[in-house]
C-alpha positions in Angstrom: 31.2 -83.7 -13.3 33.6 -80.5 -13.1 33.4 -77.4 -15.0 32.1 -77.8 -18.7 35.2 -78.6 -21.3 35.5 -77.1 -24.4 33.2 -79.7 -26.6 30.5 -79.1 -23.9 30.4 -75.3 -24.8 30.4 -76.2 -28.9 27.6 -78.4 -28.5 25.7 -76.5 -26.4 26.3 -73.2 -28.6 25.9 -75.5 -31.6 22.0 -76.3 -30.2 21.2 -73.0 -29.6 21.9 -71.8 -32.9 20.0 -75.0 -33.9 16.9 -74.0 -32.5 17.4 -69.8 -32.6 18.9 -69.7 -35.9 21.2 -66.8 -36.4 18.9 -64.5 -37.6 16.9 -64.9 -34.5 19.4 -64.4 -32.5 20.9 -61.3 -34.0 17.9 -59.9 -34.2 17.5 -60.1 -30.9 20.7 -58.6 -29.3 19.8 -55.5 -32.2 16.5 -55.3 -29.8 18.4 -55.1 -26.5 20.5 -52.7 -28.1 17.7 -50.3 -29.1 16.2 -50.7 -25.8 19.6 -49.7 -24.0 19.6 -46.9 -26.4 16.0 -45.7 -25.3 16.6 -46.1 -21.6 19.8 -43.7 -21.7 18.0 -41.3 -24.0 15.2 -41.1 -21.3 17.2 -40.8 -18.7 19.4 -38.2 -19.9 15.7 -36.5 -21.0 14.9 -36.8 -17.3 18.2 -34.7 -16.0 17.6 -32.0 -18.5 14.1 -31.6 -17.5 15.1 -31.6 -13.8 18.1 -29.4 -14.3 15.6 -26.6 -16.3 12.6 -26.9 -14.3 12.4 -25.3 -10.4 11.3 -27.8 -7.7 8.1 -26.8 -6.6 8.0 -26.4 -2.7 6.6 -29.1 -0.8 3.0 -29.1 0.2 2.0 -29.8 3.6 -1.0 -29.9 5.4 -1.3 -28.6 8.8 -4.1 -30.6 10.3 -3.9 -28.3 13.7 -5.1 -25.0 11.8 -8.1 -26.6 9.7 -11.2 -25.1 11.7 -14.1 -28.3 11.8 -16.3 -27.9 8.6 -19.3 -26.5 8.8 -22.6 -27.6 7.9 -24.6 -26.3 4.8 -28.6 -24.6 4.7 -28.6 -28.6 2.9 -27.0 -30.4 5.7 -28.9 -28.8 8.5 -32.5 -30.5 9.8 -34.9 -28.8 11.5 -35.5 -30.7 14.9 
């Protein structure tokens, strides 16, 4: 119950062909091939948008300088 031999791989490549058919099959590997295709075209469209636009500074929020908000004429009830 070793590795496969050499009429185990035929057989089993001989199925698959059986049930995928070639076409199938070929088609599909031209479909993996367009996606890798895409995926390197968008990243290389992601460096040259990083490369031309500036990085925008990061926004913080100092939460000891924010004064307590104040209540509007709406908010406020007359006790």
């Amino acid at each position: 119950m070793g590795s496969m031999s050499i009429w185990h791989w035929i057989i089993v490549i001989g199925v698959v062909l059986l049930l995928f058919g070639r076409g199938k099959i070929s088609d599909l590997m031209g479909d993996v091939a367009q996606g890798i295709k895409a995926f390197k075209k968008g990243m290389s469209d992601d460096d040259k948008t990083a490369e031309t636009k500036p990085a925008e500074p990061m926004k913080t929020i100092d939460s000891t300088s924010q004064a307590a908000p104040q209540p509007t004429d709406a908010n406020r009830k007359a006790v």
